[in-house]
VMD Tcl script that draws the C-alpha trace (Angstrom):
set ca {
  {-32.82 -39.93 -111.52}
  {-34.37 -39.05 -108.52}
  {-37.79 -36.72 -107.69}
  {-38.83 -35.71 -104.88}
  {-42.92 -35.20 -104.40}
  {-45.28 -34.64 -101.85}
  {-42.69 -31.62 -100.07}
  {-43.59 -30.36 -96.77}
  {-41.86 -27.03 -96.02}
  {-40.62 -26.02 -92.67}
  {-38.52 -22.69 -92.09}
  {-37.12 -20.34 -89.95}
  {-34.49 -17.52 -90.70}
  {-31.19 -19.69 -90.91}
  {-32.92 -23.25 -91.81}
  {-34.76 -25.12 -93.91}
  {-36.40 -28.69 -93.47}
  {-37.97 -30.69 -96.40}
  {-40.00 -33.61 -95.96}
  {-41.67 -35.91 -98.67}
  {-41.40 -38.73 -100.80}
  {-38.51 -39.36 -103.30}
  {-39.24 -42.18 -105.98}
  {-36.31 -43.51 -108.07}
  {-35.07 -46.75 -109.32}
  {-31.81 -48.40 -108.58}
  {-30.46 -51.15 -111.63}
  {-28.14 -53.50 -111.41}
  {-27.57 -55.42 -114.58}
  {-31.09 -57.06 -115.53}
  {-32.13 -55.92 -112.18}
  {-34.71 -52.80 -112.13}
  {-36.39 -51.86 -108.86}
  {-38.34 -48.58 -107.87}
  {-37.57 -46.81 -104.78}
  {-40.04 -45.12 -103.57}
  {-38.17 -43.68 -100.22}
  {-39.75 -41.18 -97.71}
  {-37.01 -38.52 -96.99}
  {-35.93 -35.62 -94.97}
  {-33.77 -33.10 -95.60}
  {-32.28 -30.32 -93.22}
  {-30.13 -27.37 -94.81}
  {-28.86 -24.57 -92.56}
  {-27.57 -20.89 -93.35}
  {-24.05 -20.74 -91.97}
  {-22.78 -17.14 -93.36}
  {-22.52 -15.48 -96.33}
  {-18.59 -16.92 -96.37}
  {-20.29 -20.32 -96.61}
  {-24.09 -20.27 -97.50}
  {-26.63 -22.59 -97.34}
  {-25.65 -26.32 -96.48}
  {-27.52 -29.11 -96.44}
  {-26.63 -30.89 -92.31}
  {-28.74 -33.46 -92.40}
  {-30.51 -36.33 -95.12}
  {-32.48 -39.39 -94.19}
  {-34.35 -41.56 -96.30}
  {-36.43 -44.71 -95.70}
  {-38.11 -47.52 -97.67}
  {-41.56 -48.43 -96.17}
  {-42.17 -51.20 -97.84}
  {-40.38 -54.03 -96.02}
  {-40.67 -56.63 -98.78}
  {-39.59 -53.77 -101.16}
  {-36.48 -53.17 -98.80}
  {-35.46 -56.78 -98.78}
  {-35.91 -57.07 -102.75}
  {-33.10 -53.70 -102.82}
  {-30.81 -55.39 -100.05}
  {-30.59 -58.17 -101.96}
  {-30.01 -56.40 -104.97}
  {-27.49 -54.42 -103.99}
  {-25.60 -57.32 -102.32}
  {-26.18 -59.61 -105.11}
  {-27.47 -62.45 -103.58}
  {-30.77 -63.61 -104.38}
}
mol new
graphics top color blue
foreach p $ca { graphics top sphere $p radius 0.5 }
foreach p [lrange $ca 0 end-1] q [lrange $ca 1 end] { graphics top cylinder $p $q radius 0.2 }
display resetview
């Protein structure tokens, strides 16, 4: 599960942009680590045939030590 906090709002007629913080955890067999990630989001109105879409996501993990602990992780190497 995933939540996203701290939301900054930006808008205009046919877009949206969210910005904030999303803090999860990723496991791996005995492996637990939290992800806190900062995160945008872009969504755009392309037509009532098609609606709102989200274009763009990008997320990032500050902490470098943090991000080396999940690279590993996922790549199962110590």
């Amino acid at each position: 599960m995933v939540e996203l906090n701290d939301i900054v709002e930006y808008q205009s007629n046919d877009m949206v942009i969210f910005a904030g913080r999303e803090y999860g955890e990723f496991t791996k067999g005995d492996i637990s680590i939290p992800l806190p990630i900062r995160t945008s989001r872009i969504f755009q109105w392309l037509g009532p045939d098609v609606g709102w879409k989200q274009i763009h996501h990008h997320g990032s993990i500050d902490d470098p030590i943090l991000l080396i602990e999940y690279q590993q992780a996922v790549r199962g190497k110590p």
